[in-house]
DONU-133769 format. One record per residue (C-alpha): x negated, y negated, z negated; residue in three letters. Coordinates in nm, 3 decimals. Each point is the difference from the previous one (the first is absolute). Example, Ala and Ser with C-alpha at 12.3 -4.5 7.8 and 13.67 -1.06 7.14 Angstrom:
REM residues 2
+---------+---------+---------+---------+
!       X !       Y !       Z ! residuo !
+---------+---------+---------+---------+
!  -1.230 !   0.450 !  -0.780 !     ALA !
!  -0.137 !  -0.344 !   0.066 !     SER !
+---------+---------+---------+---------+
REM end
This chain:
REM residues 221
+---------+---------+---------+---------+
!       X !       Y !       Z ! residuo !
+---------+---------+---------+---------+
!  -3.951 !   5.151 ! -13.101 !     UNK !
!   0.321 !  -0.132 !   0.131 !     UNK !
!   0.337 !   0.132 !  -0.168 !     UNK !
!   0.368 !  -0.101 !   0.129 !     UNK !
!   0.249 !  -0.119 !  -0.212 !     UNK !
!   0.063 !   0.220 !  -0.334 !     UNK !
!  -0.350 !   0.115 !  -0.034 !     UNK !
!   0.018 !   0.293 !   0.282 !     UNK !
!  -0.327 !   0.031 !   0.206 !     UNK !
!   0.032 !  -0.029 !   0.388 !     UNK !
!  -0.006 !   0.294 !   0.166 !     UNK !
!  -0.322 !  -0.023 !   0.260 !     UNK !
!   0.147 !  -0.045 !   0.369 !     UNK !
!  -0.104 !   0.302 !   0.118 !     UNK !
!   0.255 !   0.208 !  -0.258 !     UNK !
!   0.270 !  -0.244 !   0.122 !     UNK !
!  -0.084 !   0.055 !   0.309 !     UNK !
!  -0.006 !   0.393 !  -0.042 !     UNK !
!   0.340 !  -0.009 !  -0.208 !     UNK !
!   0.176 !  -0.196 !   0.242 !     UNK !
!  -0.112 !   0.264 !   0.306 !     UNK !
!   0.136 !   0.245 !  -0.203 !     UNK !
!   0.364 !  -0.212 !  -0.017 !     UNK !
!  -0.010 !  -0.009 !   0.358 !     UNK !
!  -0.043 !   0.369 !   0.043 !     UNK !
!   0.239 !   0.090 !  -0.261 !     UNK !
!   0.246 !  -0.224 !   0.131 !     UNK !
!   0.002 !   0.090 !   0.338 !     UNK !
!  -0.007 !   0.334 !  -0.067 !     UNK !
!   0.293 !   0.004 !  -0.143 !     UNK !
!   0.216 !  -0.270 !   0.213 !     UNK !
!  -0.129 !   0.205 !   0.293 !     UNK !
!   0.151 !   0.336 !  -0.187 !     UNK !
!   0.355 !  -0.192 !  -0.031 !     UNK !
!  -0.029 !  -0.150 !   0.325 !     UNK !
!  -0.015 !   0.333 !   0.216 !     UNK !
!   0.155 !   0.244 !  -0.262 !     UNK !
!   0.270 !   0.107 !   0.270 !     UNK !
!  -0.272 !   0.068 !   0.271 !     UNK !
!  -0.169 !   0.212 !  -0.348 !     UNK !
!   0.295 !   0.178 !  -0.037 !     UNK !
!   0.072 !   0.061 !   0.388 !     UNK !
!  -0.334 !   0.141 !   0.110 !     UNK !
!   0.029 !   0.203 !  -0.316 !     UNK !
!   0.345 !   0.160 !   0.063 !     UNK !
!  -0.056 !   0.061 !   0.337 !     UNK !
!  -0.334 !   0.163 !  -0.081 !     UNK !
!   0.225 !   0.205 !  -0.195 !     UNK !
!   0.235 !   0.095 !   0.234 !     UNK !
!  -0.238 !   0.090 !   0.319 !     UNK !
!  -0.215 !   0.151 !  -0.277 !     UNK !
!   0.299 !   0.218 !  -0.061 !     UNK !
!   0.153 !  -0.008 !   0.351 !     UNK !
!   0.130 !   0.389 !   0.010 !     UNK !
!   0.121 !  -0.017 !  -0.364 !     UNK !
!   0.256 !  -0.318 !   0.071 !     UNK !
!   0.059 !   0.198 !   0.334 !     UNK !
!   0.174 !   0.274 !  -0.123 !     UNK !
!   0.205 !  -0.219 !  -0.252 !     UNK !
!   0.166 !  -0.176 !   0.248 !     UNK !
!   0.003 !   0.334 !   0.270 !     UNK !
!  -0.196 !  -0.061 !   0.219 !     UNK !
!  -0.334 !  -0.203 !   0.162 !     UNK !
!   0.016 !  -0.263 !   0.262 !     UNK !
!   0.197 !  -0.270 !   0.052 !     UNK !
!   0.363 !   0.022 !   0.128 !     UNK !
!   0.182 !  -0.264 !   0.174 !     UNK !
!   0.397 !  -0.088 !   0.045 !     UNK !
!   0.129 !  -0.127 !   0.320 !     UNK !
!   0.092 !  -0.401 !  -0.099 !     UNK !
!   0.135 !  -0.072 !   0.362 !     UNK !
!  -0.073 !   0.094 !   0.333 !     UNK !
!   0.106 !  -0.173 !   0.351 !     UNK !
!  -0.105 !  -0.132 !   0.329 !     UNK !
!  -0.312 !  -0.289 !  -0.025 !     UNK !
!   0.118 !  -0.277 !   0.233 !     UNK !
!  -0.374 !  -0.122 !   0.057 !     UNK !
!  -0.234 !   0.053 !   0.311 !     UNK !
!  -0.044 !   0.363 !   0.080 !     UNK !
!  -0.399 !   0.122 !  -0.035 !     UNK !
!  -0.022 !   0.020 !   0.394 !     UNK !
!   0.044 !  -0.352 !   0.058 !     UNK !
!  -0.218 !  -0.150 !  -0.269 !     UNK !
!  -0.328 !  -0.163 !   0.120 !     UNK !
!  -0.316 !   0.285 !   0.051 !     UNK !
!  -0.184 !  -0.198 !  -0.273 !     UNK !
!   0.284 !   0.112 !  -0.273 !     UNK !
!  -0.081 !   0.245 !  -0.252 !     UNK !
!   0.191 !   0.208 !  -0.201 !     UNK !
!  -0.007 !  -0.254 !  -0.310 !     UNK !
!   0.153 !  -0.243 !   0.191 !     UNK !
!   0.249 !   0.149 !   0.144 !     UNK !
!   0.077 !   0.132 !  -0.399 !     UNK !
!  -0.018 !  -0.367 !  -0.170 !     UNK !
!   0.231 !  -0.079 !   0.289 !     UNK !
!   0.247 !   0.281 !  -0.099 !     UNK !
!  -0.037 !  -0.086 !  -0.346 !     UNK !
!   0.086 !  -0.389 !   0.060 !     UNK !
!   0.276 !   0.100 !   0.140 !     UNK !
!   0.134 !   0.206 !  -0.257 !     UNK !
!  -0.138 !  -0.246 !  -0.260 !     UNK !
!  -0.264 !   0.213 !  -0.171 !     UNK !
!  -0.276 !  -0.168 !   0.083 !     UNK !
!  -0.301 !   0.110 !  -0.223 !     UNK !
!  -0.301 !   0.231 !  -0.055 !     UNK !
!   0.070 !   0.284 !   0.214 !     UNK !
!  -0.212 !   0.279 !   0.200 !     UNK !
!   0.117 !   0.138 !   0.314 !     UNK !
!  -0.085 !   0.345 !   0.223 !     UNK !
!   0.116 !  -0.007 !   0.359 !     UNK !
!   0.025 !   0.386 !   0.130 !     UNK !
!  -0.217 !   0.010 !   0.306 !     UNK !
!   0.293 !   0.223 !   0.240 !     UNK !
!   0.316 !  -0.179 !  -0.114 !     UNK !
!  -0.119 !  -0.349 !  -0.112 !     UNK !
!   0.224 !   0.044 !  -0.280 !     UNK !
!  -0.113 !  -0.240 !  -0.289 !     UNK !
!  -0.010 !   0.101 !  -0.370 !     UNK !
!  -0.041 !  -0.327 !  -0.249 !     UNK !
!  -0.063 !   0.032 !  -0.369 !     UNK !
!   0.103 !  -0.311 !  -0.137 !     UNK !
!  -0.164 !   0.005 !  -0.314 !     UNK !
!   0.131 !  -0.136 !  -0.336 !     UNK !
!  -0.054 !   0.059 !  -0.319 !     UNK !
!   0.364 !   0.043 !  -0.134 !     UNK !
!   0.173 !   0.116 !   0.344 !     UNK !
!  -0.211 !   0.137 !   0.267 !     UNK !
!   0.164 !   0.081 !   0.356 !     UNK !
!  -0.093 !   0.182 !   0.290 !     UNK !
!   0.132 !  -0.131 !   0.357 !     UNK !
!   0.031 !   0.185 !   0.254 !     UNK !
!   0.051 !  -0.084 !   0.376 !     UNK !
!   0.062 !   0.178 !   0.308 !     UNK !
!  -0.071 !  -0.224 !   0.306 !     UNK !
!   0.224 !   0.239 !   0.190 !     UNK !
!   0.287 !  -0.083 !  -0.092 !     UNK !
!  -0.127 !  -0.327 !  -0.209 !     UNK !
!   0.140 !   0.219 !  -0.306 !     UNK !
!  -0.107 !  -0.118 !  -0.370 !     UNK !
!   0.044 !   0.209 !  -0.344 !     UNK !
!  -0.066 !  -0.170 !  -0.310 !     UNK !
!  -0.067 !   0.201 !  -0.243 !     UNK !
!  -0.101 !  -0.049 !  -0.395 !     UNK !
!  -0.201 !   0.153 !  -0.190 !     UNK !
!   0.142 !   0.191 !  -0.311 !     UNK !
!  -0.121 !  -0.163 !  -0.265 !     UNK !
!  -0.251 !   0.226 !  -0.317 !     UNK !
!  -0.184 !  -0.165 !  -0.249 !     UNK !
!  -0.320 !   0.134 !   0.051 !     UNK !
!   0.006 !  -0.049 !   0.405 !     UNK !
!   0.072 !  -0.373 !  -0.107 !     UNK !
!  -0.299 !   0.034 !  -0.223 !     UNK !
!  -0.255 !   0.203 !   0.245 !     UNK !
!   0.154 !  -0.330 !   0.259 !     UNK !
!  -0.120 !  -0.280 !  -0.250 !     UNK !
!  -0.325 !   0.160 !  -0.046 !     UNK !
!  -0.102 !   0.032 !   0.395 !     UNK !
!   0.150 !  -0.331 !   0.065 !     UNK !
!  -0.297 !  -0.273 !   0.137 !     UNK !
!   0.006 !  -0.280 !   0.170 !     UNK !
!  -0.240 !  -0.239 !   0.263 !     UNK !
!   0.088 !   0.282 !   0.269 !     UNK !
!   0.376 !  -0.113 !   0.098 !     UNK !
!   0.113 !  -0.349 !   0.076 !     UNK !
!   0.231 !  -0.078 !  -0.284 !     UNK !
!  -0.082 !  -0.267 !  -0.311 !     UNK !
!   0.128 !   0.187 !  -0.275 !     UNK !
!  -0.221 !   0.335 !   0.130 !     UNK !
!  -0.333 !  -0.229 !  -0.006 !     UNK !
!   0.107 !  -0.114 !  -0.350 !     UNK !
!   0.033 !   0.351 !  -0.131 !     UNK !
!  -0.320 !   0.085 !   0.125 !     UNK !
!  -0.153 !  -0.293 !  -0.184 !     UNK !
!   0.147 !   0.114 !  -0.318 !     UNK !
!  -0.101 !   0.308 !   0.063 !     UNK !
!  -0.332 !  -0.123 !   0.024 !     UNK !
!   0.042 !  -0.216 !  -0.316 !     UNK !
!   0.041 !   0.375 !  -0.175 !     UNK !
!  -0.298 !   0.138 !   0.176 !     UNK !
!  -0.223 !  -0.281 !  -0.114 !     UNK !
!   0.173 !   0.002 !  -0.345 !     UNK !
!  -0.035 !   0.382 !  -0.078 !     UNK !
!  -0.395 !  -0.035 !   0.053 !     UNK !
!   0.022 !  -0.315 !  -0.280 !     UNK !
!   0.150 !   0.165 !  -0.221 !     UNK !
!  -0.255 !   0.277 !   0.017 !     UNK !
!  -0.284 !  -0.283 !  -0.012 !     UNK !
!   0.164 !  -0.204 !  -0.290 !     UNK !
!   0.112 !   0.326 !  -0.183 !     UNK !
!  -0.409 !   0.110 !  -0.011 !     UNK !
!  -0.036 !  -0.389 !  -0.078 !     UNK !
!   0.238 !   0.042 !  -0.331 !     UNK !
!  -0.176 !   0.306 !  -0.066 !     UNK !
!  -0.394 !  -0.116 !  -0.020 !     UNK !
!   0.171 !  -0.302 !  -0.226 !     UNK !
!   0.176 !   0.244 !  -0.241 !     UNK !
!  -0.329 !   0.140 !  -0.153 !     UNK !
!   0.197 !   0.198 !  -0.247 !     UNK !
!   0.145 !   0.202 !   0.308 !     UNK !
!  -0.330 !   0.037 !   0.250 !     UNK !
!  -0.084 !   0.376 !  -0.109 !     UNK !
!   0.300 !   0.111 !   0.053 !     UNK !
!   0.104 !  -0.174 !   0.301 !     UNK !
!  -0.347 !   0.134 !   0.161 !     UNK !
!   0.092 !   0.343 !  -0.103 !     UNK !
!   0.413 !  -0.086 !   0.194 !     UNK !
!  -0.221 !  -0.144 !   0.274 !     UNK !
!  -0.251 !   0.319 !   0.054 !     UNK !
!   0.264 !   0.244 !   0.014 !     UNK !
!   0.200 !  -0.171 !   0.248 !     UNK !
!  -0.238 !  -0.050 !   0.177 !     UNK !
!  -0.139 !   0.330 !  -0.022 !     UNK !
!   0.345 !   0.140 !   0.099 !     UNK !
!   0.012 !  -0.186 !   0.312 !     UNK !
!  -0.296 !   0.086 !   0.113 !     UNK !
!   0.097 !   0.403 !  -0.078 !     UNK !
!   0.332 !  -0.075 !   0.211 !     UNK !
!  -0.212 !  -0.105 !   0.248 !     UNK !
!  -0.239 !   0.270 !   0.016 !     UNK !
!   0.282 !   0.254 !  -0.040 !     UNK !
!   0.273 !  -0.064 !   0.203 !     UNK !
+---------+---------+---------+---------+
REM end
């Protein structure tokens, strides 16, 4: 039989091949771990705090967001009447935003008797609401006051592909990135598992009841 240098036999391919799968799962399960560890610890905070929603309420005094009036003053743009039938409320609100350079991911409501327009301009760190009265072309900025766990419960329902901003479509690609990675780790943790043989009777037992638990959850709630 053929033996390398120093006497050791060759391991078959097959166990080489085997061994180095098992590098490439190992590996990326853990560079993918590093990688997104502040998504991890994000979705897991803010879990926290909407999990606990009333508790964090009533340390701070009160639910619901409140705002503070940043500035307020006449808009100098075209007033609602005179804009083209085909314009909809979310372009009249990017226009408003442009003007007061806070351009972004934003969501707007128009109220149907007044044709006021409320915008949300979204952001995780500073979110504003915008409000403009084509009456007298009046517009309050207004910021939101700024919790911990609101910012948290905002991270976690942020996604992206639905607005047309760059950064928003890259977030939702990460956030995809964690989707996909959260089911391999669950794949390449039973892979670890069915190599550790030393482990497999217990882990089936950890498996069963967790299993067994969600399914009662299920049945039960």
């Amino acid at each position: 039989p053929e033996r390398e240098a120093g006497g050791t036999k060759a391991a078959p391919a097959w166990v080489e091949g085997k061994w180095m799968l098992s590098k490439l799962i190992r590996r990326t399960h853990m560079y993918l771990a590093l990688f997104l560890t502040p998504w991890i610890l994000m979705y897991a905070l803010s879990t926290m705090a909407m999990n606990h929603r009333d508790f964090f309420a009533q340390l701070r005094g009160g639910s619901g967001t409140s705002y503070a009036v940043e500035s307020e003053g006449a808009y100098p743009g075209a007033y609602p009447g005179t804009f083209p039938p085909g314009d909809k409320p979310r372009e009249m609100a990017q226009g408003i935003l442009r003007h007061l350079g806070l351009d972004g991911t934003h969501y707007v409501q128009q109220a149907r008797e007044t044709g006021r327009l409320t915008i949300y301009r979204e952001s995780p760190l500073v979110t504003r609401r915008i409000t403009y009265t084509p009456a007298d072309r009046r517009v309050v900025v207004e910021r939101a006051v700024f919790h911990t766990p609101s910012f948290l419960e905002e991270l976690h329902r942020r996604r992206g592909f639905e607005h047309d901003y760059p950064l928003e479509d890259a977030w939702g690609f990460i956030v995809d990135i964690v989707i996909v990675s959260i089911v391999f780790w669950d794949l390449s943790g039973v892979w670890m598992w069915l190599q550790l043989a030393g482990t497999r009777r217990l882990g089936l037992v950890f498996a069963v009841c967790g299993l067994a638990l969600f399914v009662l959850f299920l049945s039960a709630i």
